[in-house]
C-alpha positions in Angstrom: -10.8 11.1 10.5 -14.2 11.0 12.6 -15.9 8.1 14.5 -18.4 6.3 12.3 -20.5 3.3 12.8 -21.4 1.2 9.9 -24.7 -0.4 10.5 -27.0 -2.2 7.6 -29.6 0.4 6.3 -32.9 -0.6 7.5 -36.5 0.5 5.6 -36.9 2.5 8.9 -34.2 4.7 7.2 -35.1 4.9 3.6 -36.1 8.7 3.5 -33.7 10.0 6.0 -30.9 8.6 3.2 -32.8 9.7 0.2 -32.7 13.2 1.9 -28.9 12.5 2.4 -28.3 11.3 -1.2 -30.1 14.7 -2.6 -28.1 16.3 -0.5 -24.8 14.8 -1.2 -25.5 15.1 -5.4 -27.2 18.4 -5.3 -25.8 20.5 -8.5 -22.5 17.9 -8.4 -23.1 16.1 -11.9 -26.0 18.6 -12.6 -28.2 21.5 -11.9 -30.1 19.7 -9.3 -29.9 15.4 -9.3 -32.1 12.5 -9.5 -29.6 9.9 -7.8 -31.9 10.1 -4.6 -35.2 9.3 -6.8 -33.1 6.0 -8.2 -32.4 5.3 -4.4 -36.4 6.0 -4.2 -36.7 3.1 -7.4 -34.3 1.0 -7.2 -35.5 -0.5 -3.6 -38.5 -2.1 -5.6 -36.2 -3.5 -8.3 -35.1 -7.3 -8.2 -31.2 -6.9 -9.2 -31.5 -4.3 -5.3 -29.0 -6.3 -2.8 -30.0 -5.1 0.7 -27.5 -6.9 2.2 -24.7 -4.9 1.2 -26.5 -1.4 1.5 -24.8 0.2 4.6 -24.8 3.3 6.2 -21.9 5.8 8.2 -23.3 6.9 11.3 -21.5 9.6 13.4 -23.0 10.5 16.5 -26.2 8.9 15.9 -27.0 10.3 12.5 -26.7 9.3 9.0 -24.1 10.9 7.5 -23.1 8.2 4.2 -24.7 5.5 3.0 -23.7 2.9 0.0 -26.1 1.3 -2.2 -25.6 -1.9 -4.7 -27.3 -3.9 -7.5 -26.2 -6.8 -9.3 -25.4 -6.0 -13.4 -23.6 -8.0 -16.0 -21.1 -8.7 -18.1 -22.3 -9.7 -21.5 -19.4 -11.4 -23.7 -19.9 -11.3 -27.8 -20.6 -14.8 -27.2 -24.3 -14.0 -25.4 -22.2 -15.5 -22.0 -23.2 -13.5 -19.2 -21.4 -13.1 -15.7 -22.9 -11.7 -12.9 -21.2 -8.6 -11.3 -22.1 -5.6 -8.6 -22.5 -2.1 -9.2 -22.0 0.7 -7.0 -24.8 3.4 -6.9 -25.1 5.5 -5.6 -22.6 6.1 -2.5 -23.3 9.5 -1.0 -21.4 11.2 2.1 -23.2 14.6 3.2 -21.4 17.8 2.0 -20.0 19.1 5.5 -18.3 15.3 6.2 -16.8 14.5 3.0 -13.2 14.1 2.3 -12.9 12.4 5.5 -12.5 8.8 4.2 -15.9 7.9 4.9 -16.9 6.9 1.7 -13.7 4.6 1.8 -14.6 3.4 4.5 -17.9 2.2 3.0 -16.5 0.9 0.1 -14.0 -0.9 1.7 -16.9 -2.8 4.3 -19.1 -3.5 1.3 -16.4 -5.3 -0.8 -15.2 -7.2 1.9 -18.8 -8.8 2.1 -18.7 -9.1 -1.6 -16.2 -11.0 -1.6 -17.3 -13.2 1.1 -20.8 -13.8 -0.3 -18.5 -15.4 -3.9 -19.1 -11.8 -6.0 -16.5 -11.6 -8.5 -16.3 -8.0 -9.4 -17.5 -4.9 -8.7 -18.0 -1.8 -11.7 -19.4 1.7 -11.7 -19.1 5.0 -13.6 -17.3 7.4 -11.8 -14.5 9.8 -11.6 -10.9 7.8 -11.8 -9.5 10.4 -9.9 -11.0 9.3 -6.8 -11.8 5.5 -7.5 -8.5 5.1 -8.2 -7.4 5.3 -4.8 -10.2 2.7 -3.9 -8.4 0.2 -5.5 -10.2 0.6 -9.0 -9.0 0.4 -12.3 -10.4 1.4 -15.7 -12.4 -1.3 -17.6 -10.6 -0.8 -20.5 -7.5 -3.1 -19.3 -9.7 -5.9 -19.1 -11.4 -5.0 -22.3 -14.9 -4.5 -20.9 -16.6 -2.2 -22.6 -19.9 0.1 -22.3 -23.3 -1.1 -23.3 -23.0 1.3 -26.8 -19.8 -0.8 -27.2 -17.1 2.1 -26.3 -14.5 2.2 -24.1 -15.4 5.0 -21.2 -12.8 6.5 -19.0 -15.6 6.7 -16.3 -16.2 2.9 -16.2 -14.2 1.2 -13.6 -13.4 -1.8 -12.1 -12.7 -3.8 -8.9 -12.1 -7.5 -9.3 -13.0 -9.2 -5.7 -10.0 -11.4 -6.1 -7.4 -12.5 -8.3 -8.1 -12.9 -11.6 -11.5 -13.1 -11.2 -11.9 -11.5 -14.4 -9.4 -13.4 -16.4 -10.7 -13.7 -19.9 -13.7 -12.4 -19.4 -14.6 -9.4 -22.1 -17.3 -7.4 -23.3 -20.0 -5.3 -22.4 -21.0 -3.6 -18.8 -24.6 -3.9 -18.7 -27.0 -2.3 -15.8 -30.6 -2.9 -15.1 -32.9 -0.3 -16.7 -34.1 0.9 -13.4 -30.8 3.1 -13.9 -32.6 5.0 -17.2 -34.5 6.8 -15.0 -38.1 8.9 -15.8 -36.6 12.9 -15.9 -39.9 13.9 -15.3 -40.5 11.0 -12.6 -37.3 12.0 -11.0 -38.7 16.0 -10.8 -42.1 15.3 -9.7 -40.3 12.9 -6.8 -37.9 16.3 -5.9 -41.1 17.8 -5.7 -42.1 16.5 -1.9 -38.7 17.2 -0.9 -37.9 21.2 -0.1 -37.0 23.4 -2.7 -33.3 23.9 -3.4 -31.9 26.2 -6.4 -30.4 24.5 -9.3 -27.0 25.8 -10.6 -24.9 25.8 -13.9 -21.7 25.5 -14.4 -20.2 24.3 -11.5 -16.6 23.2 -11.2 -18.0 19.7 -10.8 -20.1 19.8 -13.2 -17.5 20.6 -15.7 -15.0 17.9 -14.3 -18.6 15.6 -15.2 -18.1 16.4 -18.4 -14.9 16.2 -19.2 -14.9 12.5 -17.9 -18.0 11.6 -19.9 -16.4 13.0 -22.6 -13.5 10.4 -22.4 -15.1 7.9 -24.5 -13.3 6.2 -27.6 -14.7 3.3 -30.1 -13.8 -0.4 -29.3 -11.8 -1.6 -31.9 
């Protein structure tokens, strides 16, 4: 475990945490990544919460950040409750698996709470949210937007129940179908870096992706 501040991200830092983001994502899901060109987007998009973006800094420099958005949950009904998604959190390559990201996730959903939030969801990797006090969807019967149960959807409910009876679909803002091209000519003005196949983490990305199953 390191020293860290956590500190609200200001504009001020905007690129210096898009750099980290690339960074942090680089050939991890993908060959390359475009989660630092959503960071780029999502900024200018009204579900962005400001508020509850922070950053980890060690030593005076930027080593994590954590980003949120409000989404939805859409019951068969056409009822829709207002949630936060996680996206994305990013923790430079040479300081991860140092709890910093926990740290992060931990500060952030503190506030959540606080500020009357009810839940937090994201896709991700079980393996790891598990441990940040997130369970899959599926045990509250939330579902993807394509109406399928998805290993990679999780859940945090900011307090008891606060998800009791509450069903149906996980639905993000469209700012999160991003432009592929968009997203390369944005890579562009950053420098180059060599995309790679078949990485261990890739392959873990799509094994998980892969654990989808129809909502009956």
């Amino acid at each position: 475990m390191i020293d860290i501040k956590l500190r609200l991200e200001q504009p001020a830092d905007y690129r210096e945490t898009e750099t980290l983001t690339r960074e942090a994502f680089w050939n991890y899901y993908v060959p390359g990544c475009n989660e630092h060109y959503l960071m780029h987007i999502i900024r200018d998009c009204p579900v962005f919460l400001p508020e509850l973006c922070f950053v980890a800094e060690h030593e005076g420099r930027i080593i994590g950040n954590i980003v949120y958005a409000k989404s939805m949950i859409k019951v068969d009904d056409g009822t829709e409750y207002e949630t936060l998604g996680i996206g994305p959190i990013s923790v430079l390559p040479e300081y991860q698996r140092k709890g910093i990201g926990s740290k992060l996730i931990e500060h952030t959903r503190n506030l959540a709470h606080k500020m009357g939030f009810r839940a937090i969801l994201l896709y991700g990797d079980p393996s790891y949210y598990s441990k940040q006090g997130f369970i899959s969807a599926e045990q509250l019967g939330i579902r993807t937007v394509d109406n399928m149960y998805a290993v990679a959807l999780q859940v945090c409910e900011l307090y008891e129940n606060a998800l009791s009876g509450i069903t149906g679909r996980y639905v993000e803002n469209p700012v999160y179908e991003m432009d592929e091209a968009a997203a390369d000519e944005f890579d562009k003005t950053f420098p180059f870096k060599e995309k790679v196949n078949n990485t261990p983490s890739q392959k873990r990305f799509e094994e998980v992706v892969a654990m989808r199953k129809e909502a009956t």
